[in-house]
C-alpha positions as CSV (number, residue, x, y, z in Angstrom):
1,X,-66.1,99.2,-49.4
2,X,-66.9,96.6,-47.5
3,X,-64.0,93.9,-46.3
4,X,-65.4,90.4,-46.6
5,X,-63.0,86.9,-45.3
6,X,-64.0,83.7,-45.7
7,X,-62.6,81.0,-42.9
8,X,-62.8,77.5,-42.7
9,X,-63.6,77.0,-39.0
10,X,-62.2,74.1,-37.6
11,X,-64.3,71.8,-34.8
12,X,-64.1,73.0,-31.4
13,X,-63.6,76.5,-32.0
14,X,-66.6,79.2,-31.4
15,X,-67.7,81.7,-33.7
16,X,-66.4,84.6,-32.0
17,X,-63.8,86.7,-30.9
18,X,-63.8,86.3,-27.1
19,X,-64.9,83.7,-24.7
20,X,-64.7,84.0,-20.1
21,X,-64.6,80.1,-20.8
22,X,-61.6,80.3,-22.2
23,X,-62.3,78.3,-25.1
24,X,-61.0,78.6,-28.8
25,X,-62.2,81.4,-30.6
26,X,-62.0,83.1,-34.2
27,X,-59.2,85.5,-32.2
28,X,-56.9,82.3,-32.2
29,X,-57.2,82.3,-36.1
30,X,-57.6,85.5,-37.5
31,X,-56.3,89.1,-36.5
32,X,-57.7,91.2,-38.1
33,X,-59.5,94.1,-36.2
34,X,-63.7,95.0,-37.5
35,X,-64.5,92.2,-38.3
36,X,-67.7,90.1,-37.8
37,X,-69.2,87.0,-38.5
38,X,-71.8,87.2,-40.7
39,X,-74.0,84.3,-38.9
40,X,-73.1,82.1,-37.1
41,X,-71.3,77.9,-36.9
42,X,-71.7,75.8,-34.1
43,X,-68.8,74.8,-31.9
44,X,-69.3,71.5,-33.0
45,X,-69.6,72.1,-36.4
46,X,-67.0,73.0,-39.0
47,X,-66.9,75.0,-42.4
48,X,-67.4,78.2,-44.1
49,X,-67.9,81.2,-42.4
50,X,-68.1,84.9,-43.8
51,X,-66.8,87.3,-41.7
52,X,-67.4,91.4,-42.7
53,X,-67.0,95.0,-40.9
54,X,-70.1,95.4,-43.6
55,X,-73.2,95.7,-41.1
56,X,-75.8,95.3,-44.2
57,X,-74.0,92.7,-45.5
58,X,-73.8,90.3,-42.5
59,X,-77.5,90.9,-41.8
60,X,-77.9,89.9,-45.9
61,X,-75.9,86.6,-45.1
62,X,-77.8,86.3,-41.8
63,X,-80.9,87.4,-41.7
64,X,-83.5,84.4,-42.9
65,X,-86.0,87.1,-44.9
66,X,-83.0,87.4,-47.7
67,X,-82.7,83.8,-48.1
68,X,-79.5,83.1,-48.7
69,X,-78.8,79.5,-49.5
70,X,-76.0,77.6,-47.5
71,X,-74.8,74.2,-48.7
72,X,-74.0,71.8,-46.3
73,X,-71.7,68.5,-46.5
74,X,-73.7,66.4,-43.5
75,X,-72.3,62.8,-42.3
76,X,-75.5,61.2,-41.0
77,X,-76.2,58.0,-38.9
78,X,-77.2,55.3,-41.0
79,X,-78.7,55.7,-45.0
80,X,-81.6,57.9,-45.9
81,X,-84.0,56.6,-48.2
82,X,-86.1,58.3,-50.9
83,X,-88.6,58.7,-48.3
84,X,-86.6,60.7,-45.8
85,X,-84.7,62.6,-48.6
86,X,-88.0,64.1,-50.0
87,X,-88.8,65.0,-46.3
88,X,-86.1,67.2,-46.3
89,X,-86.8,68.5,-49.7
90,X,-90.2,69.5,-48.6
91,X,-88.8,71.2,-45.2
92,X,-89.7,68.8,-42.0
93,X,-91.3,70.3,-39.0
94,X,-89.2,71.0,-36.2
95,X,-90.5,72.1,-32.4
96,X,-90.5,75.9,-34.0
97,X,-92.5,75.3,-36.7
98,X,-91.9,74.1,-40.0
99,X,-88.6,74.9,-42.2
100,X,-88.1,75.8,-45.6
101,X,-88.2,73.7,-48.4
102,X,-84.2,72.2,-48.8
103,X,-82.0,70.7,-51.8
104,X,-81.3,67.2,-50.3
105,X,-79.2,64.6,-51.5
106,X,-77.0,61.8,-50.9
107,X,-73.2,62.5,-51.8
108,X,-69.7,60.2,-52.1
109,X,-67.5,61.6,-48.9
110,X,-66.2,64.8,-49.6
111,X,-62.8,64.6,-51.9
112,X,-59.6,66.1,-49.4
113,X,-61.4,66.3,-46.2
114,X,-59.0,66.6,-43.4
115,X,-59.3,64.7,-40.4
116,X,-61.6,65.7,-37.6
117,X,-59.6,66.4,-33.9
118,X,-61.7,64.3,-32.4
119,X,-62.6,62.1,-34.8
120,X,-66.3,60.9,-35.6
121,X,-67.4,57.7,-33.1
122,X,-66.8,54.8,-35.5
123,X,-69.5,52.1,-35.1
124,X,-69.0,48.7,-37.4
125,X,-73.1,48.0,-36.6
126,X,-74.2,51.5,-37.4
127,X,-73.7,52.5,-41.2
128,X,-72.9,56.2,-42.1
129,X,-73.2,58.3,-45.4
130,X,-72.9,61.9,-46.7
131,X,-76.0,64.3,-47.2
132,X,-75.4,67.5,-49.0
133,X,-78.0,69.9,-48.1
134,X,-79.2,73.7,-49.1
135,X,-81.1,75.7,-47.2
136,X,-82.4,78.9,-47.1
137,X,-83.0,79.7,-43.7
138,X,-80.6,79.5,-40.6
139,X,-82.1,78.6,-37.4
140,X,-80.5,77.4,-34.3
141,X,-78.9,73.9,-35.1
142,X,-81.1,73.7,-38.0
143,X,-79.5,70.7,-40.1
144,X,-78.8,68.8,-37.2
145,X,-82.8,68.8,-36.1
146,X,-83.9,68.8,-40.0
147,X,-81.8,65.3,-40.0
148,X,-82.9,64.0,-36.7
149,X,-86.4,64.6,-37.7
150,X,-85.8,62.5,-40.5
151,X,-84.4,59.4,-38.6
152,X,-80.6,60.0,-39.2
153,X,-78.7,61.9,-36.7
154,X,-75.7,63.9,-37.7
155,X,-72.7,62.9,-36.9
156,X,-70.4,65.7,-38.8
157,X,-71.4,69.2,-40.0
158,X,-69.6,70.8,-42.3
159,X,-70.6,74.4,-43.9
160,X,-69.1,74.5,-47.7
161,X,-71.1,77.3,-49.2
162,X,-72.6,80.7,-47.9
163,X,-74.7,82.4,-51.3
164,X,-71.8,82.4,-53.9
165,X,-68.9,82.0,-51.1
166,X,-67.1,78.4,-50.7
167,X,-64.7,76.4,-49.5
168,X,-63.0,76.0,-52.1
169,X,-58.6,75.7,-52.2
170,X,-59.5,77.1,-48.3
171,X,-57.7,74.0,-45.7
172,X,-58.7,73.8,-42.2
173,X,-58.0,76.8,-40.1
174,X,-57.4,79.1,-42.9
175,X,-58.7,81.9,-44.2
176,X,-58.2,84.5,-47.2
177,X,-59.6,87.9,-47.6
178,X,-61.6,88.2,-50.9
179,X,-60.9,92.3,-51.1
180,X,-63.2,94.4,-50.8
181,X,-66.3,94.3,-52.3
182,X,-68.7,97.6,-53.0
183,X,-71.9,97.2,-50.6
184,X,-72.1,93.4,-50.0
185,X,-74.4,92.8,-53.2
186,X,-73.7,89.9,-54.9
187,X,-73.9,86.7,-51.7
């Protein structure tokens, strides 16, 4: 039976258990001994992350050959256009190669997002919007390059779905076991 938590990963902290740097780590959130996450969130990014002592479930959630789709909430620089919206839909080309074809589209700011420690740089000359944005694949820093490509750097990166997973009644910092599921089917 596999054990499967979900965490909302606040900014700043790294996606494992132990650092030599001495920086925050899953260990300051959640004790709970054989687990893994299954993937992985930037430092500077925030969000959803699935953490399992199920070895064929985190390389389902993981591994980009099973395609599981992540949803993304992604405060970019400026306003994307139809133009740069189908780019992303189409999957841009990055310095390692092209990426899959994404769901793209602009969204109102996220209802009950809590605050960001830091905050996002504020710019009264530079406009900013929300992206929400599936993909399929998980490379290194992946949104964050897909958006640059497209002329509208991100400025916050939240993770709110892994496959069938969400953030959903989950605050910053938190995180609930879902029980146990019976081989990881089902992401």
């Amino acid at each position: 039976m596999a054990r499967v938590i979900l965490f909302n990963k606040p900014y700043g902290v790294l996606s494992q258990f132990t650092d030599a740097e001495g920086r925050k780590t899953l260990a300051d959130h959640i004790d709970v001994p054989g687990v893994y996450p299954a993937g992985r969130l930037d430092r500077d990014s925030e969000g959803l992350l699935v953490l399992t002592d199920d070895g064929r479930l985190q390389a389902k959630i993981a591994s980009p050959k099973h395609k599981t789709e992540k949803t993304y909430w992604v405060q970019v620089e400026g306003t994307p256009d139809t133009a740069a919206l189908d780019a992303l839909c189409r999957g841009v080309t990055l310095k390692d190669g092209p990426t899959r074809a994404a769901r793209a589209r602009l969204i109102d700011p996220p209802a009950g997002l809590w605050p960001r420690d830091p905050p996002v740089r504020f710019r009264k000359s530079v406009p900013d919007c929300w992206l929400e944005l599936t993909i399929s694949e998980g490379r290194n820093r992946q949104v964050r390059r897909m958006t640059a490509a497209v002329g509208h750097p991100t400025l916050r990166l939240i993770r709110y779905r892994v496959g069938r997973w969400t953030l959903e009644g989950l605050k910053n910092g938190d995180w609930r076991e879902i029980g146990r599921g019976s081989n990881g089917t089902g992401v």
